[in-house]
C-alpha positions as CSV (number, residue, x, y, z in Angstrom):
1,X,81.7,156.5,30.7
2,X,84.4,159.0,31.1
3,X,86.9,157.9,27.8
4,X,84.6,157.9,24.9
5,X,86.5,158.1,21.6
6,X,83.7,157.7,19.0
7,X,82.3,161.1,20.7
8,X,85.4,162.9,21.0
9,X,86.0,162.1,17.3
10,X,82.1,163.2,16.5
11,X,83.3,166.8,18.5
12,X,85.6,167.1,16.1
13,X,83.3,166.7,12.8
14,X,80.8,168.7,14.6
15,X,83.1,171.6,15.2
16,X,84.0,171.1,11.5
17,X,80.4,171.5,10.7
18,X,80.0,174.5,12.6
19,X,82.5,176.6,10.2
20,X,80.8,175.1,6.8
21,X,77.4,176.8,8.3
22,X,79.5,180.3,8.6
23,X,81.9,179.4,6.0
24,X,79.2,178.0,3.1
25,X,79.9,176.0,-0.2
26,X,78.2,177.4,-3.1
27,X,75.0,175.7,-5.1
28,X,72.9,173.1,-3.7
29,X,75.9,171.7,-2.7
30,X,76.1,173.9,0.0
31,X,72.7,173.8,1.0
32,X,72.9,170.0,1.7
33,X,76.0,170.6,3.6
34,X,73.9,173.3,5.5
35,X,71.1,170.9,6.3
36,X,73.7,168.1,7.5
37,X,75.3,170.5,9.4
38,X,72.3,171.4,11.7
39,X,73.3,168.7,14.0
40,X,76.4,169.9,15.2
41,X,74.7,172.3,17.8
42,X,72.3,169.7,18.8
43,X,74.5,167.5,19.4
44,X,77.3,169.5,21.7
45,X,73.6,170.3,23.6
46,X,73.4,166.4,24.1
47,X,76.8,165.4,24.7
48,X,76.5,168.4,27.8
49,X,73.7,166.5,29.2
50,X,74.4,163.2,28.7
51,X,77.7,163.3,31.1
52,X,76.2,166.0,33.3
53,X,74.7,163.3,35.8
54,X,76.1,160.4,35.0
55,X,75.9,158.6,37.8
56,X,72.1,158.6,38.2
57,X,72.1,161.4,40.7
58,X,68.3,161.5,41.9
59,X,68.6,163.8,44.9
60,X,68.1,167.4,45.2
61,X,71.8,168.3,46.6
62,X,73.4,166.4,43.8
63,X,72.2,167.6,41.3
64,X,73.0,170.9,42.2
65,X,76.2,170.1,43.1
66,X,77.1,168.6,39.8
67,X,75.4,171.4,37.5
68,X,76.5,173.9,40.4
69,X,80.0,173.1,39.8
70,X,79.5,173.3,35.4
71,X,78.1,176.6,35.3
72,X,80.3,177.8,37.3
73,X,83.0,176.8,34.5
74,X,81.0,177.2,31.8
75,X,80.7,180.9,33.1
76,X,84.5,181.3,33.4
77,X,84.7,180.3,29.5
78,X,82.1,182.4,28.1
79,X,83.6,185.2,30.5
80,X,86.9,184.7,28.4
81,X,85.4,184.3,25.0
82,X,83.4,187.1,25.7
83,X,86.5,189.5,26.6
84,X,88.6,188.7,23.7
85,X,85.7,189.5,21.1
86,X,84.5,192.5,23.1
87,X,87.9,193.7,22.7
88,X,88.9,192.6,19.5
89,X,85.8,194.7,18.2
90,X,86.4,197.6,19.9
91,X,90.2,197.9,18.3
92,X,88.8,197.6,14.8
93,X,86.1,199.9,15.1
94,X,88.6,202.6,16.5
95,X,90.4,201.6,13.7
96,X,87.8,202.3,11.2
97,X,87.2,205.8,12.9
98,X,84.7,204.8,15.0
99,X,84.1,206.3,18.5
100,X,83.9,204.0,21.7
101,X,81.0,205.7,22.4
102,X,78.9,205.3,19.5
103,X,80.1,201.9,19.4
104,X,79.1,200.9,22.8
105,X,75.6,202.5,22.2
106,X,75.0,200.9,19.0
107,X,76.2,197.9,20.7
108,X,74.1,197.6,24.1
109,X,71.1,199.3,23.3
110,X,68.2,198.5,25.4
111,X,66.5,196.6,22.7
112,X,69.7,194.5,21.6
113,X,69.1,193.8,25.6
114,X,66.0,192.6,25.3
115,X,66.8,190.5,22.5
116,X,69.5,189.5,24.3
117,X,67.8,188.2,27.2
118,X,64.9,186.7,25.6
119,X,66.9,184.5,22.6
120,X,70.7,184.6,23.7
121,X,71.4,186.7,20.5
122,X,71.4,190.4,18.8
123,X,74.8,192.8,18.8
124,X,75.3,192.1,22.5
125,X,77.0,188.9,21.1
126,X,78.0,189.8,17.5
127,X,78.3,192.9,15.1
128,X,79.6,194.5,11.9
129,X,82.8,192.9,12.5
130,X,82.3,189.3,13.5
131,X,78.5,188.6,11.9
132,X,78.2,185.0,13.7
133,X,76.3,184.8,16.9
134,X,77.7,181.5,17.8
135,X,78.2,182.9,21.9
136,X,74.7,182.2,21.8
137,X,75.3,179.1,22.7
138,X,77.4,179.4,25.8
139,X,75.1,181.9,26.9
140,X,72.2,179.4,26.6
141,X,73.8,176.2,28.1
142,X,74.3,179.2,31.1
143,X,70.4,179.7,31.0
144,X,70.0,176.1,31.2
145,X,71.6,175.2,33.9
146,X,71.1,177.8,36.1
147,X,67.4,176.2,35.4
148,X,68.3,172.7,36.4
149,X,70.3,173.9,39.5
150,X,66.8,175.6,40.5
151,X,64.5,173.0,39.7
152,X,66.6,170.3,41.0
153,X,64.0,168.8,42.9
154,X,61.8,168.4,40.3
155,X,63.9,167.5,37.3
156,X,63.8,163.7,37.5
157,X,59.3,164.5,36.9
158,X,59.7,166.7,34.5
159,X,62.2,166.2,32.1
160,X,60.8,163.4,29.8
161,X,57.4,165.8,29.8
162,X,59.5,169.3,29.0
163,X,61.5,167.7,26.3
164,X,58.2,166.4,24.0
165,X,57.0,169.7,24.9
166,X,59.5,171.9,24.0
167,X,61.0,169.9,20.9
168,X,57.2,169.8,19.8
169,X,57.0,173.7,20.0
170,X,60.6,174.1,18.3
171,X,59.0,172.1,15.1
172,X,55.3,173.8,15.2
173,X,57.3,177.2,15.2
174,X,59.8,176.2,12.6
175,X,56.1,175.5,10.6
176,X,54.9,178.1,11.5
177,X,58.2,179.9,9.8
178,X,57.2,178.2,6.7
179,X,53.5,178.5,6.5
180,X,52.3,181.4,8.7
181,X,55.1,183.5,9.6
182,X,53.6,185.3,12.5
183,X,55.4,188.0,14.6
184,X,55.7,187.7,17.9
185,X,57.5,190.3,20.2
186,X,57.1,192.3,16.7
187,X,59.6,190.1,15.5
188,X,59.3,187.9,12.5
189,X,59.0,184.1,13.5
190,X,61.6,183.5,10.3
191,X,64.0,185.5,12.3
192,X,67.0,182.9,13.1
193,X,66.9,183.6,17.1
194,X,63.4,183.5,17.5
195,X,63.3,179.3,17.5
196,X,67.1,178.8,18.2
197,X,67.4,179.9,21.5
198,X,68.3,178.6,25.2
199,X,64.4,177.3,25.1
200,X,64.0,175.5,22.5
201,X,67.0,174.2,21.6
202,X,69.3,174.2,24.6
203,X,66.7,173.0,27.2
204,X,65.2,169.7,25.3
205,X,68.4,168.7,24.0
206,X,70.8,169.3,27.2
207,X,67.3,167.0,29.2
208,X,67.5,164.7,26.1
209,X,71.3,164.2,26.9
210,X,70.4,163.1,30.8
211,X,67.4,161.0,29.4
212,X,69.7,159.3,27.2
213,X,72.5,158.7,29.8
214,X,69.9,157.3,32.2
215,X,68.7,154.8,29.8
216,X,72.1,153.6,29.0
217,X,72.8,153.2,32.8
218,X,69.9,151.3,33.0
219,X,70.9,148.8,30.7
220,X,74.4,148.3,31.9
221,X,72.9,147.4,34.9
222,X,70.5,144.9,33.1
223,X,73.0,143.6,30.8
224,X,76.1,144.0,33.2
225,X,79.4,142.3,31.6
226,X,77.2,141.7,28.2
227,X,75.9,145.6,27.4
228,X,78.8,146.1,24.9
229,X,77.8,143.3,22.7
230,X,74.2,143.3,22.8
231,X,74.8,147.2,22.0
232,X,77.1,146.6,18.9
233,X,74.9,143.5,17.7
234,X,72.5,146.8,17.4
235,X,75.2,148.6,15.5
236,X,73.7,148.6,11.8
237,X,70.2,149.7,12.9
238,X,72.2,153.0,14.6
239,X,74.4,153.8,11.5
240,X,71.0,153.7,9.4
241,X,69.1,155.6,12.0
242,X,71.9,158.6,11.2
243,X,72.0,157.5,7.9
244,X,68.3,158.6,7.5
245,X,68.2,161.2,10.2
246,X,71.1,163.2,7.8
247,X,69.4,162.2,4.7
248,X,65.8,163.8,6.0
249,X,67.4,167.1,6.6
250,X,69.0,167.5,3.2
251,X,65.1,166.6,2.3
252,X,63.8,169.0,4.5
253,X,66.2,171.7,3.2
254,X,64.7,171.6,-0.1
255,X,61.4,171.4,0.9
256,X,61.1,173.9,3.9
257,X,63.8,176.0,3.1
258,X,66.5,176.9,5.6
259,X,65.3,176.0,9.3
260,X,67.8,175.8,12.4
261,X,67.1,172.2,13.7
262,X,65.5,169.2,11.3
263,X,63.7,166.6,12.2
264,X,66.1,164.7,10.8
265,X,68.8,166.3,12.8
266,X,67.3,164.9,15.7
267,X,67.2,161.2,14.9
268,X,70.8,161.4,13.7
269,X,71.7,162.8,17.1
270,X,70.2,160.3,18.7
271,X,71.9,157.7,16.6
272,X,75.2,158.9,17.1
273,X,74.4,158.8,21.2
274,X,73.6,155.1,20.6
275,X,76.2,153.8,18.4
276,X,78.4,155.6,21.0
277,X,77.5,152.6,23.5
278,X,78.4,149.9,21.0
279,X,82.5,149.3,20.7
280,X,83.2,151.6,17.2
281,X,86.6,151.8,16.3
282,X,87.1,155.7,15.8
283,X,91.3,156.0,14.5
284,X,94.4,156.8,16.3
285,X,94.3,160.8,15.5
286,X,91.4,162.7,14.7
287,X,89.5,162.0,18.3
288,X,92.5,163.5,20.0
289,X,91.9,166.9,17.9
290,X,88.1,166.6,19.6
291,X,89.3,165.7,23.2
292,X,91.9,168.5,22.9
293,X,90.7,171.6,21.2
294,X,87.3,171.0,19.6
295,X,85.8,173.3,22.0
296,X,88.0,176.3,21.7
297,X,87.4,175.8,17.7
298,X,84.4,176.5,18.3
299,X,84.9,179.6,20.2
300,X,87.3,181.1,17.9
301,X,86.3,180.3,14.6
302,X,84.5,182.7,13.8
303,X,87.0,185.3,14.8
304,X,89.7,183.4,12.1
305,X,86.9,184.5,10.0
306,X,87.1,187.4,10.9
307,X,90.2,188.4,11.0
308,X,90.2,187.1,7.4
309,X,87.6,188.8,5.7
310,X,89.3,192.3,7.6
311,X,92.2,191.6,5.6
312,X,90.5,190.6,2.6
313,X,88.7,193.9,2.9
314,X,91.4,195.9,3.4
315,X,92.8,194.6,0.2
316,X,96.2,192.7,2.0
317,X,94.9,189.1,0.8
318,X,92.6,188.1,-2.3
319,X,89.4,187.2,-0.6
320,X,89.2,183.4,-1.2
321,X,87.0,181.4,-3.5
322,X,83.0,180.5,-1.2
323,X,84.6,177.1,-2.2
324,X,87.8,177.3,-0.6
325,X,87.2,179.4,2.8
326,X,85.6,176.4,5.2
327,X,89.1,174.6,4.2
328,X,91.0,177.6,5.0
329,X,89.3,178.5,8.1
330,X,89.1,175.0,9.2
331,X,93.1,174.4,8.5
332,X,94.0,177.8,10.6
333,X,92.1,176.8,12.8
334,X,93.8,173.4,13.5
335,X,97.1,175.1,13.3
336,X,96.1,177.9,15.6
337,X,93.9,175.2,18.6
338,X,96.1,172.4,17.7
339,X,98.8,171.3,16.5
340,X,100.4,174.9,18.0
341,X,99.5,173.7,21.7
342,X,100.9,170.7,20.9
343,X,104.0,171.7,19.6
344,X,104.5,174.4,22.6
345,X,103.8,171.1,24.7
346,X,106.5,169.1,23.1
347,X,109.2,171.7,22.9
348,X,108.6,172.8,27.1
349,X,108.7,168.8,28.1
């Protein structure tokens, strides 16, 4: 429960996948790699929720305790990540002559608050010089579990209702992006934010993480010594569960256009939760590079992109081929959150 390799090595891919969405391959091409993509976020959503209450918590005070204790740190993170992309903004637009006051009022206007608020998004949490909101997403798992902290006492009622409700209003409003685009909050519904927020995204997927982690408590305690084998006698139908889940979102790409979460992107989520429980064999490397720094990839990938396309602007480096930039960013990135840490390590020991 607490050393899971085949998830630490799926961190890693899904980090991967995070910088091909703000990286992008060319051609159709990169539009399947798009749609397969779609299930990193969902999933890091899961995998928060799944070892959240692991121990089949059912009482008020622990519960709160337990997601007490993670927003507490996930507040401490997003305080950091925040501060060095507050700042690293505000020395490039004094750079490009740029005053700290208009900046700060183009930045935190009241209606960039409002956004903000609302959908975890606008120029409170990206602008002109890193275009990625990808804070969003600390920002929501915040709003999330200050919610389960408050509704402790209910959580254990509510949770299998909320998330067919709220996944069922994620894909009638991603429908309603293709079909009827209506505009609420005098926002377009096709706006990105507007379905891929702390709501729809971040609350049925963190409660389908718990769901999932009871049921697989459950059946240890059924199964007992046995659980690992009945679960990997089961392995085949989970690799063809992701198998289809990835291939209906490249089919839903084509069809529907861009959208933020597939259908499809949920089954293979799910499938990768199961096959987690059945004994997969998952290398001697790459899972370290998810145990280690997956996360802080995350965080700081998009300013490696940054910082890049600055300099590619500025003329001091040929900006690189849409082909080649998710293998660029992705290897500086693994220097950088890495294989530098680990050298540092090494060298102090």
């Amino acid at each position: 429960m607490k050393e899971n390799r085949f998830l630490y090595l799926i961190n890693f891919i899904a980090c991967m996948l995070v910088i091909v969405i703000h990286t992008r391959f060319p051609g159709n091409f990169g539009l399947a790699m798009d749609a397969v993509s779609r299930i990193a976020v969902p999933f890091f959503f899961t995998l928060a929720g799944r070892y959240l209450l692991r121990d089949g918590d059912d009482s008020t005070e622990k519960i709160r305790t337990k997601s007490g204790k993670y927003l507490v740190k996930i507040l401490k993170i997003t305080g950091i990540v925040y501060a060095v992309y507050f700042v690293f903004s505000l020395i490039v637009h004094v750079y490009l002559g740029d005053s700290i006051k208009e900046w700060l009022v183009s930045k935190y206007s009241l209606k960039e608050g409002l956004w903000f608020i609302l959908f975890n998004s606008g120029t409170y949490v990206y602008d002109s010089v890193f275009v990625f909101d990808h804070m969003w997403f600390l920002f929501a798992l915040i709003y999330v579990m200050v919610l389960i902290y408050i509704f402790a006492g209910v959580l254990r009622k509510w949770y299998k209702w909320l998330i067919g409700l709220l996944l069922f209003g994620l894909y009638f409003g991603e429908a309603l992006q293709t079909f009827y685009p209506i505009r609420p909050f005098d926002i377009s519904i096709t706006t990105w934010y507007v379905m891929r927020n702390w709501l729809f995204v971040g609350v049925p997927f963190v409660l389908l993480g718990i769901l999932l982690s009871d049921i697989f408590r459950k059946k240890r305690e059924e199964y007992k010594d046995s659980y690992v084998d009945v679960m990997t006698g089961q392995k085949p139908k989970f690799i063809f569960m992701i198998a289809v889940g990835l291939a209906m979102s490249v089919a839903e790409i084509f069809i529907f256009d861009k959208k933020e979460v597939y259908i499809g992107s949920l089954i293979a989520v799910i499938g990768i939760f199961l096959l987690s429980e059945c004994n997969v064999y998952s290398g001697k490397y790459l899972y370290k590079i998810g145990k280690k720094s997956s996360n802080v990839i995350y965080y700081y990938h998009v300013l490696v992109i940054a910082v890049l396309d600055r300099l590619s602007y500025s003329g001091v480096i040929p900006y690189p081929p849409m082909w080649l930039k998710f293998f660029l960013v992705a290897a500086i990135c693994l220097i950088l959150f890495y294989f530098t840490p680990l050298l540092v390590k090494k060298e102090n020991n």
